[in-house]
N, C-alpha and C positions, 0 to 999 in steps of 0.2 A: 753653667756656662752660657756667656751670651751668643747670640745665632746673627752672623751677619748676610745678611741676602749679599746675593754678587747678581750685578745686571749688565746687561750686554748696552754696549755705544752705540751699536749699529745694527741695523738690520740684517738679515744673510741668511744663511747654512750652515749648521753646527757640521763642522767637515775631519773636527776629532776631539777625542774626551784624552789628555794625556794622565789623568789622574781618577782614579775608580774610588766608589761610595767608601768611606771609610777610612780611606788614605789620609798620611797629614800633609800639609802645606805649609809652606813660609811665606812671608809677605812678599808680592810681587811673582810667586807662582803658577805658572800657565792652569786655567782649570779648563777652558774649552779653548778650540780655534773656531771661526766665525770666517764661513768665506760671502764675503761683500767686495763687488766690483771688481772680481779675477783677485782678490786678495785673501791671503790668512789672516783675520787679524786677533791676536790673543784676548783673550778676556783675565784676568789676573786676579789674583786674591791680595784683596785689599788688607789683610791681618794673616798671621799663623794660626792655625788652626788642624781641627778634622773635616774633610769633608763629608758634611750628613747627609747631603739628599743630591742628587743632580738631575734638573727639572725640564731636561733637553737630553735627547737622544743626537745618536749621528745620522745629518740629514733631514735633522726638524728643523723647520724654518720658525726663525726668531726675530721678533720684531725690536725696535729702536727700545730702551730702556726694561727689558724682561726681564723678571727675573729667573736666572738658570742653574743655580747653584747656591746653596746654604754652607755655610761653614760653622761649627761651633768653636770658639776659642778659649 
C-alpha cells in the first residue's frame, strides 16, 4: 500500500483530530482542524485510505506545509 503524507496550507493550532489512528477515510475527508487567524480550517485527505500515523496532537502548533498525517491507500 502506498503512504500519502497529508500537510497542512497553513500555519496554526491543531484545534481537533476528527478521525483516530486506524480509521478509514474517503477522499476529501476532514483529518485535522487547524485554527489560523480565528478560523477552522480543515485539512483533508487527498485519497481513500487508513489513517496510519497522526503526526499532530490537539494544540501542537504546526507550521505552513508540515506534514501531519499519513494515509495508506
Amino acid at each position: 500500500m502506498p503512504e500519502i503524507k497529508i500537510v497542512t496550507e497553513v500555519a496554526g493550532r491543531i484545534c481537533a483530530t476528527p478521525v483516530q489512528v486506524g480509521g478509514t477515510v474517503a477522499d476529501g475527508d476532514e483529518i485535522v482542524l487547524v485554527e489560523a487567524m480565528k478560523m477552522e480550517i480543515p485539512v483533508s485527505a487527498p485519497a481513500a485510505g487508513t489513517l496510519t500515523s497522526l503526526l499532530a496532537e490537539i494544540d501542537d502548533l504546526v507550521a505552513e506545509g508540515q506534514t501531519i498525517a499519513i494515509v495508506a491507500s
